[in-house]
PAMAR-278871 format. One line per 4 residues: their letters; for each residue x, y, z of C-alpha. Coordinates in steps of 0.25 Angstrom, whole numbers. Each point is the difference from the previous one (the first is absolute). Last residue first. Example, Ala and Ser with C-alpha at 12.3 -4.5 7.8 and 13.67 -1.06 7.14 Angstrom:
2
SA = 55/-4/29 ~ -6/-14/2
END
This chain:
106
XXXX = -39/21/-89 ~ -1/-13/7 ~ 2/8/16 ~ 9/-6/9
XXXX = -2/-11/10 ~ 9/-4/11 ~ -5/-16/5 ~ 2/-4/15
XXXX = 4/-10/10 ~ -9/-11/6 ~ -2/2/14 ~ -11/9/-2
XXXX = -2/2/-14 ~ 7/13/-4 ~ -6/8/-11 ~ 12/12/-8
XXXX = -4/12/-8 ~ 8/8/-10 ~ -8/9/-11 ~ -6/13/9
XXXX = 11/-2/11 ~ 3/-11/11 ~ -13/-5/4 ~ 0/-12/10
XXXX = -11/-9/-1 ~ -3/-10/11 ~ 1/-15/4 ~ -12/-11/5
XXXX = -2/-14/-6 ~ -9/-3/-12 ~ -1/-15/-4 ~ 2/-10/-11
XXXX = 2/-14/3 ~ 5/-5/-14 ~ 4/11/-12 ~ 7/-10/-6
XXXX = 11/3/8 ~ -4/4/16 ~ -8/12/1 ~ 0/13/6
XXXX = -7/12/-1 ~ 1/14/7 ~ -8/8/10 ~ -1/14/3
XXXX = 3/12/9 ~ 3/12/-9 ~ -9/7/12 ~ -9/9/-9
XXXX = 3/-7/-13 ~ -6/-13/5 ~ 10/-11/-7 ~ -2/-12/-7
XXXX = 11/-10/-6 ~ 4/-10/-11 ~ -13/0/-6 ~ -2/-12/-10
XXXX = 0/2/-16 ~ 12/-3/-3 ~ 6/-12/9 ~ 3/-2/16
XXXX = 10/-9/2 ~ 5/-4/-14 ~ 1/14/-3 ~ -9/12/-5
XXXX = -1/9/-10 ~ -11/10/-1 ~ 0/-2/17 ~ -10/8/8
XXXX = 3/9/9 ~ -15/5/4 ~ 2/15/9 ~ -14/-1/9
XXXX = -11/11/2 ~ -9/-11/-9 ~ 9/-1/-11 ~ 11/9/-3
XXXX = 9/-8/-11 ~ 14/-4/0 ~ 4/-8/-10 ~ 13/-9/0
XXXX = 12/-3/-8 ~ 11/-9/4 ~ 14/0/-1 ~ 6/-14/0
XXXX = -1/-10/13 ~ 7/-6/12 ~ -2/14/7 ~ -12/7/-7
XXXX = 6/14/-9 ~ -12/7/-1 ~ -5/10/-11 ~ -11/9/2
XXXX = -12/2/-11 ~ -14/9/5 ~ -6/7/13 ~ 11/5/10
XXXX = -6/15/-1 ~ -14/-6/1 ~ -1/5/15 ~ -1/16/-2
XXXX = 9/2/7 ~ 11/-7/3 ~ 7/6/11 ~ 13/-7/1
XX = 5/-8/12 ~ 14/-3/3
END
């Protein structure tokens, strides 16, 4: 299911995540350049604060995701999507990778 989310900033600010093999982590969204910018607050040993975790075009919620080995070693994007479940819960699959369910930091 896909919400109209007009105008696009709607998503803009603090969402938690629950990243599998790791704690809840906070992230940033920001509207940059006609993109949604996940970035992380708090990070892991894979991919640390400070580093985007995924980007999306609000149009299409087709987007790309970071990976990275521990150590942050090797990092690359890879293809995956947005789905938007409701105002505050959103979920980013990374093709072939799984998926992390976010909810809004109020």
């Amino acid at each position: 299911m896909k919400l109209d989310l007009s105008p696009q900033s709607q998503l803009v600010g603090e969402w938690i995540g629950n990243y599998r093999g790791h704690f809840e982590e906070v992230i940033r969204i920001d509207l940059i350049d006609g993109k949604w910018i996940a970035t992380k607050m708090t990070g892991d040993e894979n991919v640390p604060a400070g580093e985007i975790t995924w980007r999306v075009d609000p149009a299409t919620c087709i987007g790309e995701g970071q990976i990275a080995g521990q150590g942050f070693l090797q990092p690359r994007f890879i293809p995956g999507h947005l789905e938007i479940l409701s105002s505050d819960r959103i979920i980013f699959h990374w093709k072939d990778l799984g998926q992390v369910e976010y909810r809004r930091d109020d």
